[in-house]
C-alpha positions as CSV (number, residue, x, y, z in Angstrom):
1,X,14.4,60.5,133.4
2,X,13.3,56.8,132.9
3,X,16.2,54.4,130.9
4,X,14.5,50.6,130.3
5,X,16.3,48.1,129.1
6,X,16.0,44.5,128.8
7,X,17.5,44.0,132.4
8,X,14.9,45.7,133.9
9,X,11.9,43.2,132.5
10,X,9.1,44.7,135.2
11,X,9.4,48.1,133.9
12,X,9.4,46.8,130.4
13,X,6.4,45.6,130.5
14,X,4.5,48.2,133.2
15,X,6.0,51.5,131.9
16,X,7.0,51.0,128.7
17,X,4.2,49.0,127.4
18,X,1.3,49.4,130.2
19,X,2.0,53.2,130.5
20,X,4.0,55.1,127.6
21,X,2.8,53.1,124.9
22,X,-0.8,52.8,125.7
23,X,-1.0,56.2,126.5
24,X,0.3,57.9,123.2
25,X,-1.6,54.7,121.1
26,X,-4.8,56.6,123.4
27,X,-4.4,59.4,121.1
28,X,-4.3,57.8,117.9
29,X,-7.9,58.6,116.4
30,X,-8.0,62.2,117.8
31,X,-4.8,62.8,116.6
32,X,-5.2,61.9,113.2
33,X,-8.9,63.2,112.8
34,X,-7.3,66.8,113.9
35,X,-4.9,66.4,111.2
36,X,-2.2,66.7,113.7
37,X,-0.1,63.4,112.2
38,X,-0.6,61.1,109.1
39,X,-2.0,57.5,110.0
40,X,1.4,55.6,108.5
41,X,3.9,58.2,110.8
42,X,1.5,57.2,113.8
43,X,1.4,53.3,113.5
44,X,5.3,53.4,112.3
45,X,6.1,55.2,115.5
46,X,3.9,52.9,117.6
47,X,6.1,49.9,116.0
48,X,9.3,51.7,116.8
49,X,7.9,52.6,120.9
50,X,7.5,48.2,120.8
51,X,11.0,47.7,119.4
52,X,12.2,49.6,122.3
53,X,10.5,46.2,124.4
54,X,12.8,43.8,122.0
55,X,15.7,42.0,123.7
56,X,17.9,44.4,122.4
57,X,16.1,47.6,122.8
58,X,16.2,50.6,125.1
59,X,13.5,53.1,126.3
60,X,14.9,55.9,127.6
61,X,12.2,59.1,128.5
62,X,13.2,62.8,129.6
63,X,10.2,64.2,131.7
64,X,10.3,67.9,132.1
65,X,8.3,70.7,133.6
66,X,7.0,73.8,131.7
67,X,5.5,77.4,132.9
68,X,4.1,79.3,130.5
69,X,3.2,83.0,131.6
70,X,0.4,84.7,128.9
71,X,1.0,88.6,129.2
């Protein structure tokens, strides 16, 4: 689990922004050409990922593992 908050400025900025962010604004075109996710639910959850880097904001990130078995 990652939890970013103002208090932790260097994490803000390199996994929040740098990492997070940037990767899921990587998928944006590919995304949307596959028809996967309207272009205004995209940019509007881009804008909400950057309000997580306001003063007041919190980033808080569940990684998890998955096996998948095909019979």
């Amino acid at each position: 689990m990652v939890y970013v908050d103002s208090s932790k400025p260097r994490l803000v900025q390199g996994f929040t922004k740098n990492t997070f962010t940037a990767m899921i604004e990587g998928v944006r075109e590919s995304s949307i050409e596959a028809g996967l996710i309207a272009e205004k639910i995209f940019d509007d959850g881009i804008k909400g990922l950057y309000r997580t880097t306001a003063t007041d904001g919190v980033f808080c990130y569940t990684f998890f593992k998955a096996i998948a078995i095909k019979y």
